[in-house]
C-alpha positions as CSV (number, residue, x, y, z in Angstrom):
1,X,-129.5,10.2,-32.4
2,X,-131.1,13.4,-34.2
3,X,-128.4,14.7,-36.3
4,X,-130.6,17.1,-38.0
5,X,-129.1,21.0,-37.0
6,X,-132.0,23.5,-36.3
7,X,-130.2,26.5,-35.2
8,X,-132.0,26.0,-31.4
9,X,-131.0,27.1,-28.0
10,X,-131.6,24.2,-25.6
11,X,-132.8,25.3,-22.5
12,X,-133.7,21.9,-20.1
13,X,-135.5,19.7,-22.0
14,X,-136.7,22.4,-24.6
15,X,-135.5,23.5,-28.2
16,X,-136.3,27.0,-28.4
17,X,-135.6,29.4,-31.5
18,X,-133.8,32.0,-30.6
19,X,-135.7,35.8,-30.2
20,X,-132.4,38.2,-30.8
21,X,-130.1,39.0,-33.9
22,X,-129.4,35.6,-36.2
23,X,-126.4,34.7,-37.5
24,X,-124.1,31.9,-39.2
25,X,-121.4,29.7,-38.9
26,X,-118.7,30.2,-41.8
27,X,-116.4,27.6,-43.6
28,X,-112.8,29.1,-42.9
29,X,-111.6,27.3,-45.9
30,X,-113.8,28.6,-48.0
31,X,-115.4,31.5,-46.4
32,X,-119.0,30.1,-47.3
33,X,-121.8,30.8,-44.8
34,X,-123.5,27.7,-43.1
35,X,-126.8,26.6,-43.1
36,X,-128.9,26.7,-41.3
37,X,-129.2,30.0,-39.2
38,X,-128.8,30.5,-35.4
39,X,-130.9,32.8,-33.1
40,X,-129.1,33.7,-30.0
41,X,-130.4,34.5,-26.9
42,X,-131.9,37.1,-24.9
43,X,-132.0,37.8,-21.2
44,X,-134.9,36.2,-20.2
45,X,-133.2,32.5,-22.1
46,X,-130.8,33.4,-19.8
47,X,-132.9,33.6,-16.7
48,X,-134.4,30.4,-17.7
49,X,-131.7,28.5,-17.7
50,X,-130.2,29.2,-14.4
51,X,-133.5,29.1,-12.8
52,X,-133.8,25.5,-14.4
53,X,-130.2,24.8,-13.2
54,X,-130.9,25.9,-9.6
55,X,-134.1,23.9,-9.5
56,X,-132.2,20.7,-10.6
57,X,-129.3,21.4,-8.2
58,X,-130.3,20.0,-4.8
59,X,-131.8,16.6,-6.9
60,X,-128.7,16.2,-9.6
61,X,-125.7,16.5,-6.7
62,X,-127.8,14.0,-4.8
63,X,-127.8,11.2,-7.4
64,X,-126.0,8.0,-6.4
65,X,-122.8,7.6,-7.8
66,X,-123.8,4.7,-10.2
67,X,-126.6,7.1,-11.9
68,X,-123.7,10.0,-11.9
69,X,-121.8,7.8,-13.6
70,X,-124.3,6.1,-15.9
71,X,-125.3,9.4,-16.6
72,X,-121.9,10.5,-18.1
73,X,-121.1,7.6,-20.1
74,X,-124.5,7.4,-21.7
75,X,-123.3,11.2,-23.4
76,X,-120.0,9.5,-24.5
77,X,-122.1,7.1,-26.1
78,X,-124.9,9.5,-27.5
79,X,-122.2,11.6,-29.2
80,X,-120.6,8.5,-30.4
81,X,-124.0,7.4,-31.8
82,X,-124.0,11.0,-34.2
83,X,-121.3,8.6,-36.4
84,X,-120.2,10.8,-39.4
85,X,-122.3,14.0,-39.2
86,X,-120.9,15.2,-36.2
87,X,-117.6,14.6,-37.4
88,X,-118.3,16.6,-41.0
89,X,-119.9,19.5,-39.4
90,X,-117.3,19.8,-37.5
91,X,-114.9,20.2,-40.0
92,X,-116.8,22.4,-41.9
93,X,-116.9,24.6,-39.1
94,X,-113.3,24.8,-37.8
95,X,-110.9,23.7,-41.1
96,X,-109.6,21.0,-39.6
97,X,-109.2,18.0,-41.1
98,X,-110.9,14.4,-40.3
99,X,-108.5,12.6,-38.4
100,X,-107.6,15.5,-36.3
101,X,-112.0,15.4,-35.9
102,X,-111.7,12.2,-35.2
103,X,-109.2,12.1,-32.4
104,X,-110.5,15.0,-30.5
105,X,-114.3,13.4,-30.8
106,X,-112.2,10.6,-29.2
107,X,-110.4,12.1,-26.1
108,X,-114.1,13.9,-25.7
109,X,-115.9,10.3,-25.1
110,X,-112.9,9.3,-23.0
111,X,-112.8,12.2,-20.9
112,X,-116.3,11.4,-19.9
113,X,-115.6,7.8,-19.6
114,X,-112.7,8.7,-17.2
115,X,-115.0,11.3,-15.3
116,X,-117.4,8.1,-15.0
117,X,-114.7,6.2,-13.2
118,X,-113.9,9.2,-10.9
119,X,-117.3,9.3,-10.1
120,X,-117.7,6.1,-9.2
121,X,-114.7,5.4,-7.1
122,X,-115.6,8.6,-4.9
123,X,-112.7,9.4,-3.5
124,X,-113.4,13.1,-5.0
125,X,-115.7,13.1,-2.3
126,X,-113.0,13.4,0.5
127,X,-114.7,12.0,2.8
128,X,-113.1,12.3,6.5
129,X,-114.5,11.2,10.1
130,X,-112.8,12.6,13.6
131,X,-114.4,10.7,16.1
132,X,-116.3,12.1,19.2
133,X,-113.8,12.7,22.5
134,X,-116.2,12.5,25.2
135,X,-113.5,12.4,28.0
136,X,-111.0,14.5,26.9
137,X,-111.1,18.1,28.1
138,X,-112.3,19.8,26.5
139,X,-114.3,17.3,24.4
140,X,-114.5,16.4,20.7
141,X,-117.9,16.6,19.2
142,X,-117.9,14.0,16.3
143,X,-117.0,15.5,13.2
144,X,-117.3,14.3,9.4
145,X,-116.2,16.0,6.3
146,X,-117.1,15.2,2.7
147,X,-117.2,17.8,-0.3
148,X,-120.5,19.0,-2.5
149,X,-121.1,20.6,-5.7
150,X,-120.4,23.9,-5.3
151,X,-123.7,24.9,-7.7
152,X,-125.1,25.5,-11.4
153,X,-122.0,26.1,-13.4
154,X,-121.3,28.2,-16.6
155,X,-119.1,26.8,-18.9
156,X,-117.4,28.9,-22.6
157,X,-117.2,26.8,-25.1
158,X,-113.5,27.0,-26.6
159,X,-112.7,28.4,-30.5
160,X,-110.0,26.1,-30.9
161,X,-111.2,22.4,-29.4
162,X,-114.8,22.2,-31.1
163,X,-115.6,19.3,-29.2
164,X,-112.9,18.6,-26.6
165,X,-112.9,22.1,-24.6
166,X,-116.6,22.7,-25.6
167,X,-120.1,21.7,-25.1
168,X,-119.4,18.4,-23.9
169,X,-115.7,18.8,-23.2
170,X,-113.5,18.4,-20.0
171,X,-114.8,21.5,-18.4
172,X,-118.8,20.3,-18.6
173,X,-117.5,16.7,-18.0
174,X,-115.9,17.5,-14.6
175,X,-118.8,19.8,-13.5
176,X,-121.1,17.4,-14.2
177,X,-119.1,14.5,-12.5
178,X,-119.1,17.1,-8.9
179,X,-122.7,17.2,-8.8
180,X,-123.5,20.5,-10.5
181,X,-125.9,21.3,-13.4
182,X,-124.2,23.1,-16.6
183,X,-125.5,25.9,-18.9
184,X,-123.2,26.2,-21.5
185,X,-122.1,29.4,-23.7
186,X,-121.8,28.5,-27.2
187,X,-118.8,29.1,-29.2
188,X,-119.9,31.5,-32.4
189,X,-117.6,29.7,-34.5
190,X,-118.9,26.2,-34.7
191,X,-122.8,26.6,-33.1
192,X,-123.6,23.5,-35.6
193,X,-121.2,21.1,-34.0
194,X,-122.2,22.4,-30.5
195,X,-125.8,21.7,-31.0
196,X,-125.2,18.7,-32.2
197,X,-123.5,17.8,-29.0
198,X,-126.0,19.6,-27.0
199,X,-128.4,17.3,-28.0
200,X,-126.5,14.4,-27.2
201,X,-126.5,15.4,-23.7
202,X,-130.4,16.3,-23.9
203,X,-130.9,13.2,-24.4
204,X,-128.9,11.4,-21.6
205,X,-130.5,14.0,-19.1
206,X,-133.9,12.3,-20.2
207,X,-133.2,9.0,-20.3
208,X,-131.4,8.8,-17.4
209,X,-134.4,10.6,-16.0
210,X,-132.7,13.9,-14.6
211,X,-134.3,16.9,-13.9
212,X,-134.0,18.9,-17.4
213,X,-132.1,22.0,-15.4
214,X,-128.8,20.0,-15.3
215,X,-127.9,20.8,-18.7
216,X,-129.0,23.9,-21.2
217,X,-127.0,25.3,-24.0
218,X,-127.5,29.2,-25.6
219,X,-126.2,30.8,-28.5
220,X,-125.2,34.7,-28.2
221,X,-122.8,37.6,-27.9
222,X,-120.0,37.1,-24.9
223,X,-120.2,40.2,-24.1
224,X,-123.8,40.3,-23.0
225,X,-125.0,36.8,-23.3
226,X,-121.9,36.0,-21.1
227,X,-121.8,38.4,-19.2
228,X,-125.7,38.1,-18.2
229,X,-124.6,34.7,-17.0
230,X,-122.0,34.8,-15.2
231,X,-123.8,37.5,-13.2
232,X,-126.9,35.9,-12.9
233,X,-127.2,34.9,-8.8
234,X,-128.0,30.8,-9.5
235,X,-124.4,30.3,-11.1
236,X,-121.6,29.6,-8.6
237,X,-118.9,28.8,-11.0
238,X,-117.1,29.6,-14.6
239,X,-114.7,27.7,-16.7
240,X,-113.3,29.3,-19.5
241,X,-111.0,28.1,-22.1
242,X,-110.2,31.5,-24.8
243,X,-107.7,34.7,-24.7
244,X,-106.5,36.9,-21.5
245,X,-109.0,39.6,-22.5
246,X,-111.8,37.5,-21.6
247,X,-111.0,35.4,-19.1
248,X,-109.7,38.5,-17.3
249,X,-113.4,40.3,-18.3
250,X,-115.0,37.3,-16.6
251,X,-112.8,37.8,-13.8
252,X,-113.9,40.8,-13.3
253,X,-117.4,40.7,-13.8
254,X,-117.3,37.5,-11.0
255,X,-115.7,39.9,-8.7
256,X,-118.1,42.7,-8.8
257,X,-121.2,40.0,-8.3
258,X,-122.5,40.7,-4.6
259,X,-121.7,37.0,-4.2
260,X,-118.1,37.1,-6.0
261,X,-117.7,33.6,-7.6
262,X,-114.2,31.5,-9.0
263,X,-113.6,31.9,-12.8
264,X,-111.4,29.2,-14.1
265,X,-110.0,30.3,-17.0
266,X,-107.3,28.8,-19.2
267,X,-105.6,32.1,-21.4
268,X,-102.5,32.7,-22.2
269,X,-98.9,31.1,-22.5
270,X,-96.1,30.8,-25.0
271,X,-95.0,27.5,-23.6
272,X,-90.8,28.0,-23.4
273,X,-88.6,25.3,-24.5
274,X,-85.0,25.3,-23.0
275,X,-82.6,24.2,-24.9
276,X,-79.6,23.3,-22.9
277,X,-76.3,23.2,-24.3
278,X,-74.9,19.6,-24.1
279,X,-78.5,18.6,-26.0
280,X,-78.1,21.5,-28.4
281,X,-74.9,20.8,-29.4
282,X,-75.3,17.1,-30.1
283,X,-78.2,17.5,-32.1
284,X,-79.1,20.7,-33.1
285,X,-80.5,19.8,-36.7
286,X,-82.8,17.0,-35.5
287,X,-83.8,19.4,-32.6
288,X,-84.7,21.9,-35.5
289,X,-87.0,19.8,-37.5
290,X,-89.0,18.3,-34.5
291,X,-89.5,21.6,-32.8
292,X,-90.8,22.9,-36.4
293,X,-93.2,19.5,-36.5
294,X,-94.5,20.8,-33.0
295,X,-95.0,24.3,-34.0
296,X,-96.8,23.8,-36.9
297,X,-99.3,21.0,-35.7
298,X,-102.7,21.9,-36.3
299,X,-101.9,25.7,-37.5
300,X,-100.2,26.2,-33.9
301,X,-103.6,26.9,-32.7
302,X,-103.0,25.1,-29.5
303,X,-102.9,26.2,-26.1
304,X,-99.5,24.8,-25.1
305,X,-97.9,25.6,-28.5
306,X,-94.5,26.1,-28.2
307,X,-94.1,30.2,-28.9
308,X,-90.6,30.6,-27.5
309,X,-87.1,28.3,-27.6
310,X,-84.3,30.2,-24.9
311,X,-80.7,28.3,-25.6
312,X,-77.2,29.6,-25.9
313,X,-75.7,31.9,-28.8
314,X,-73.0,29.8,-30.7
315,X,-72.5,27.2,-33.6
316,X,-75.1,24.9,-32.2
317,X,-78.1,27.3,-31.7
318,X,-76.9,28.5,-35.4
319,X,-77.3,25.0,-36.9
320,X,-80.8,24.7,-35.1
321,X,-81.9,27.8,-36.6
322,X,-80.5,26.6,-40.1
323,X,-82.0,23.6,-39.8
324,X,-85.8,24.8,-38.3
325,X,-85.8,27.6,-41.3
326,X,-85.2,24.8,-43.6
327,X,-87.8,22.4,-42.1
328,X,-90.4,25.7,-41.9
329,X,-89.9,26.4,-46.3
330,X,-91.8,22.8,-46.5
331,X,-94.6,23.3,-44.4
332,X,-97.6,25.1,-46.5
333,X,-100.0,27.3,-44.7
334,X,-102.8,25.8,-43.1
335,X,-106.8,27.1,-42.7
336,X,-106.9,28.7,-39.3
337,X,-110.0,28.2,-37.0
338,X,-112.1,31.8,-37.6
339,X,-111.1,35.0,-39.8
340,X,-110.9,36.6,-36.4
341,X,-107.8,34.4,-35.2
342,X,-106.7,34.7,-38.9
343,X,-106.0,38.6,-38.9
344,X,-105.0,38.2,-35.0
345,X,-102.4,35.9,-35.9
346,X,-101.0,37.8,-39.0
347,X,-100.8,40.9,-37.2
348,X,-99.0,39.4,-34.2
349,X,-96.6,38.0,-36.7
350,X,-96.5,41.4,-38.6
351,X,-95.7,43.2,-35.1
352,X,-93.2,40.9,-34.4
353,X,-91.4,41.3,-37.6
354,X,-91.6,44.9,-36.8
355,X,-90.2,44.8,-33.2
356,X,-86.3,46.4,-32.4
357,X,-83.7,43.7,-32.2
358,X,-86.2,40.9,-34.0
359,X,-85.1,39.2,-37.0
360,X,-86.6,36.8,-39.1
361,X,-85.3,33.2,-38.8
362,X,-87.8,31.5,-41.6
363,X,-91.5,31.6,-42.8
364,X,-93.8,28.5,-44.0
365,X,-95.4,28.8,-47.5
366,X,-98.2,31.3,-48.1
367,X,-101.5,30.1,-49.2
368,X,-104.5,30.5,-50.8
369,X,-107.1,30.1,-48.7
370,X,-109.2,33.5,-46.8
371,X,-108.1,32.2,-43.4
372,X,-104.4,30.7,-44.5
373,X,-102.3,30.8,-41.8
374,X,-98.0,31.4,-42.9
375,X,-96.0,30.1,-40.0
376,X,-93.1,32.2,-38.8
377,X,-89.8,32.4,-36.7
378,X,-87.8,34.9,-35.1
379,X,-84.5,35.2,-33.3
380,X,-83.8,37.8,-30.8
381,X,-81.2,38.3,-27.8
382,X,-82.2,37.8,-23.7
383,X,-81.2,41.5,-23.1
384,X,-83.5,42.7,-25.9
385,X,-86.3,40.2,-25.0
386,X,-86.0,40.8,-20.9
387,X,-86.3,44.5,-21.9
388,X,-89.1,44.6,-24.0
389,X,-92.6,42.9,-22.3
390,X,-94.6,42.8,-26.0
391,X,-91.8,40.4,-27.3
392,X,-93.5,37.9,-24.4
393,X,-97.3,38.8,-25.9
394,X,-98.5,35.4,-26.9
395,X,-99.1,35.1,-31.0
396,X,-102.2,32.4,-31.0
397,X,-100.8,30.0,-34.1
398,X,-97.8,29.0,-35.6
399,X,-95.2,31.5,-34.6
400,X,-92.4,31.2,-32.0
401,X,-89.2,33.4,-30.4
402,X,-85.9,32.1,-30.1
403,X,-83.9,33.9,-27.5
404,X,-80.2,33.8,-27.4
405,X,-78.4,33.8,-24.2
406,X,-74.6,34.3,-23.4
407,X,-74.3,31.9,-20.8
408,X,-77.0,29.4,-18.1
409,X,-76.8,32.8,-16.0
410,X,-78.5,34.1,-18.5
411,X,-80.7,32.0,-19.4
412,X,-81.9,31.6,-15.4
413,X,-82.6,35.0,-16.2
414,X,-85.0,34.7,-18.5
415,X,-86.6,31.9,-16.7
416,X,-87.0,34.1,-14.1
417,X,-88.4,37.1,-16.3
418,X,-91.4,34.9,-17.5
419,X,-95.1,35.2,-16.7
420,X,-96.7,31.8,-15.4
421,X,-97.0,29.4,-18.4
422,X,-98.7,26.2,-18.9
423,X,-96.0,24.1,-19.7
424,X,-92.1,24.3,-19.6
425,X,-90.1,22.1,-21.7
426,X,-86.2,21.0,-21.0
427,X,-84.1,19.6,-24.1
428,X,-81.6,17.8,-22.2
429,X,-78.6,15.1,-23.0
430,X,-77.2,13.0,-20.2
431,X,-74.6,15.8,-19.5
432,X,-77.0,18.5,-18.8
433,X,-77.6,16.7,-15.6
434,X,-76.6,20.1,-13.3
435,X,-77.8,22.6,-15.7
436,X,-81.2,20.5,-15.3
437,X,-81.1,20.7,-12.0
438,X,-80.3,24.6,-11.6
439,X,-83.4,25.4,-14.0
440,X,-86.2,23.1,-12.3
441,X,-86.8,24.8,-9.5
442,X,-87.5,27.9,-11.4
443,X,-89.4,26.0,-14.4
444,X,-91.4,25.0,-11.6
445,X,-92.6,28.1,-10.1
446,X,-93.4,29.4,-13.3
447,X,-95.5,26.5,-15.3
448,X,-98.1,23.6,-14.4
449,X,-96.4,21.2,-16.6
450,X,-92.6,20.6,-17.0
451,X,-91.7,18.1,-19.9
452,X,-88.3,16.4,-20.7
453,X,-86.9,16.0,-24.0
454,X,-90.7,16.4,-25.9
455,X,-93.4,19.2,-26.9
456,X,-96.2,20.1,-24.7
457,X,-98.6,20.1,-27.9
458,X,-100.1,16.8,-26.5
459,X,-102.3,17.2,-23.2
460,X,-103.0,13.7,-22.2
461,X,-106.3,13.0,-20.1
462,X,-105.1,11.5,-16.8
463,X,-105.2,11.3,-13.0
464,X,-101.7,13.1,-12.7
465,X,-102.1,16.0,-15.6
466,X,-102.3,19.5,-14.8
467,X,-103.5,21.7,-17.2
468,X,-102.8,24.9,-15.6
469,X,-100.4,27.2,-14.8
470,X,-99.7,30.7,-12.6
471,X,-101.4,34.2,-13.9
472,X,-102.3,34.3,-17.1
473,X,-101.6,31.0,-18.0
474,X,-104.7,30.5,-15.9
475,X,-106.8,32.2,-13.5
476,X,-106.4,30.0,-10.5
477,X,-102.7,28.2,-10.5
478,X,-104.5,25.9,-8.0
479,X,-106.0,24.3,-10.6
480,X,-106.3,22.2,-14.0
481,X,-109.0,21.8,-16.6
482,X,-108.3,18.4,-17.9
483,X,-107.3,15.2,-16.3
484,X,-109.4,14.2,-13.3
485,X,-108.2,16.5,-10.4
486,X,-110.6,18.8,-12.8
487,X,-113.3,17.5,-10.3
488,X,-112.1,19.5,-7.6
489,X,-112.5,22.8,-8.8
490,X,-116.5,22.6,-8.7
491,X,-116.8,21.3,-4.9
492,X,-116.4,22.9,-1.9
493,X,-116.2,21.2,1.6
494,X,-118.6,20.5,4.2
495,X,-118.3,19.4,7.9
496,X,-120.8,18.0,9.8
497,X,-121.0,18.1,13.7
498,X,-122.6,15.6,15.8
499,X,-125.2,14.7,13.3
500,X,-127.4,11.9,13.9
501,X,-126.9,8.9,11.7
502,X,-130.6,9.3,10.2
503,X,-129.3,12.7,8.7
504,X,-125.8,11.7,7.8
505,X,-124.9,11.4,3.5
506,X,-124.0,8.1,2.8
507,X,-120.7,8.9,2.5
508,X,-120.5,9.3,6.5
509,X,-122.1,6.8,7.3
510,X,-120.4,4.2,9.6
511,X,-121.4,1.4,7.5
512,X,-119.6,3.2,4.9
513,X,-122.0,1.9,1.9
514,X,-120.4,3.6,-0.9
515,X,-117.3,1.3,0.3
516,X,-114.8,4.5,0.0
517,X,-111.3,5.1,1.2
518,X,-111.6,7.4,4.1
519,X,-109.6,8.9,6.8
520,X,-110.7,8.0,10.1
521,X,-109.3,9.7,12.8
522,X,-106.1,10.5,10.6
523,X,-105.8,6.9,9.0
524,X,-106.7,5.7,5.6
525,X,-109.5,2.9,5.9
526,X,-112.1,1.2,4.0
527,X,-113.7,-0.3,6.6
């Protein structure tokens, strides 16, 4: 593979400099610019890469499902092929150390792999056949339903996930798997790493002989590089991993288009753990150090960190405190993705501080470093925390809320007080058995993803995850952006009536040759 990093847009099978302002990636360690320089782009990069995208549309989502699939796991193997200089620029770009590179370059291939699988095994492609009713009355033409790629889709590389929820991550993966050519967005903070990946792909698109539309990657500002493409008439989807500001701008921008579009965005959550109180009591200091471990894990700069504990005021929830402010003086600050997130972070924390009816449970070590991020913990009661709607603002790092309640009434109440989340988590011992089962059906009307007795700071890759959540965990509750149900949110569905078999995809046709489950006249079959 090339490894060398040119500072290029790649637009279809091309390299381009780019024609508008430069600018550099930066070490947030060390605060050191990057070589080499990127150009971003202008609008008519922009136009160029959709029109290349709509061009390859009709040919890409056509492609058997072996080439699909082929296709996909020749990128998890070009990007496996970078070896160590993907993996160092990478680092240098984000802070993060090597095994943390290393795993995430790992669920990348893997996603792919699994999206190669999906593809493959084509159920995704739902394929159902009513047959003709000739002699009933009225009659039943034949029908057949399968879904398509819905069209060229723009996907925002993430600030936080430089390889996993970015260039080549779950969100490209799945669109790529339904059919539909990509045209990525850059993430300022580590262009190196994405054009490293970008090329990866370039590659597979030519030697698995695609048309070069399917995949482009540009550089530029999200506010008019972005926006220009998420307006631009070829693109018929977004997915967006970054904060509720813009998600919710994309949103709106889709909405206005004369052809509105879906924006799948992934935001904002603070991920609420409930402690309940037979659990609490019976092990309140281990409870303390492993929700610390979980807050702290990579700088907290995860999506489904866990930013707020609710539990009941007493002895217990005292000795968790005692014990999480003890296990929070050990951990040192740790190098935070961008200076942007940096200053975000410490003023969220300073606000918090600041806040009526707040108090400080414990901080992590200060550091050094221009980007070094202290972690914090505050304590607060349900009335103050119901009351006041900035306490639920999410803090993107290592900083969580504890909320006292008086009693499970209470604590219902706060469930009920929360904005959609991606993830809910319930501490529980054996006892806890009815409080469980009083809080679930509430947990489960407010988050995508309800855990038992761990931390939501792992998202595992899967047929049965959902990564999503109601508004503004994501944009579409519907929804998730990993695990393979991500398929589903670039197709739409098609029915075809009384086609002749000459014009039928093949996977209509009566000798079913893609030999897929299907429902036939409301039974599953293979035949």
């Amino acid at each position: 593979m090339n490894n060398t990093i040119n500072g290029n847009l790649l637009i279809g099978a091309r390299a381009l400099p780019g024609h508008a302002a430069a600018f550099s990636a930066f070490n947030p360690a060390t605060g050191a610019a990057l070589e080499p320089q990127f150009g971003s782009a202008i609008i008519s990069d922009v136009d160029l890469a959709c029109e290349l995208a709509d061009q390859a549309f009709d040919a890409y989502r056509e492609t058997t499902l072996e080439q699909r699939a082929a296709f996909l796991e020749q990128i998890a193997q070009n990007i496996m092929d970078l070896g160590p200089a993907l993996v160092e620029r990478a680092m240098l770009e984000s802070g993060l150390p090597q095994g943390r590179i290393e795993g995430e370059r790992g669920r990348t291939v893997n996603q792919l792999r699994l999206f190669a699988k999906v593809v493959r095994d084509g159920r995704w492609q739902g394929a159902t056949l009513d047959s003709a009713l000739p002699e009933r009355v009225p009659p039943r033409p034949d029908l057949r339903l399968r879904k398509i790629a819905v069209g060229p889709v723009v996907v925002f590389g993430a600030s936080n996930f430089p390889l996993a929820f970015s260039v080549g991550g779950g969100d490209t993966a799945s669109a790529l798997a339904a059919g539909c050519p990509v045209i990525v967005k850059a993430h300022g903070a580590h262009p190196g790493t994405s054009e490293l990946v970008g090329k990866a792909i370039q590659a597979a698109v030519a030697s698995c002989g695609l048309p070069e539309g399917v995949f482009s990657m540009l550089h530029g500002d999200g506010r008019t590089i972005g926006t220009a493409l998420v307006n631009h008439p070829a693109v018929k989807a977004v997915g967006f991993t970054g904060s509720r500001q813009g998600g919710t701008a994309l949103m709106r921008t889709a909405a206005q288009r004369p052809e509105p579009i879906p924006v799948y965005a992934e935001m904002s959550s603070i991920n609420p753990v409930f402690l309940l109180p037979c659990a609490l009591e019976n092990r309140a200091g281990a409870l303390g150090t492993s929700f610390i471990d979980s807050l702290t894990l990579g700088a907290g700069q995860f999506c489904t960190n866990p930013g707020l504990v609710i539990a009941l005021d007493g002895p217990a929830l005292e000795s968790f405190c005692a014990s999480a402010a003890a296990a929070l003086e050990e951990k040192g600050a740790a190098t935070m993705l961008t200076s942007g997130i940096h200053s975000a972070f410490t003023e969220g924390v300073a606000r918090l501080a600041g806040a009526q009816g707040v108090t400080l449970v414990g901080r992590g070590k200060a550091g050094d470093g221009p980007c070094a991020g202290r972690a914090a913990l505050f304590i607060t009661d349900a009335a103050n925390f119901v009351g006041n709607p900035a306490l639920e603002d999410e803090i993107f790092g290592a900083s969580s809320l504890v909320v006292r309640c008086s009693d499970l009434e209470q604590m219902h109440q706060v469930a009920a007080h929360l904005d959609g989340q991606l993830t809910a988590t319930i501490i529980l011992d054996q006892d806890d058995r009815d409080a469980a089962l009083a809080l679930l059906p509430l947990l489960e009307r407010k988050a995508g993803r309800i855990l038992v007795n761990g931390y939501p700071t792992g998202v595992e890759v899967s047929h049965a995850m959902v990564h999503g959540g109601p508004f503004p965990a994501t944009s579409d509750s519907r929804s998730t952006s990993v695990g393979a149900g991500a398929i589903d949110r670039f197709l739409r569905p098609v029915s075809y009536q009384d086609l002749p078999a000459y014009l039928l995809p093949a996977a209509l046709q009566e000798n079913n040759p893609q030999q897929l489950w299907r429902v036939r006249d409301g039974e599953l079959v293979k035949a």
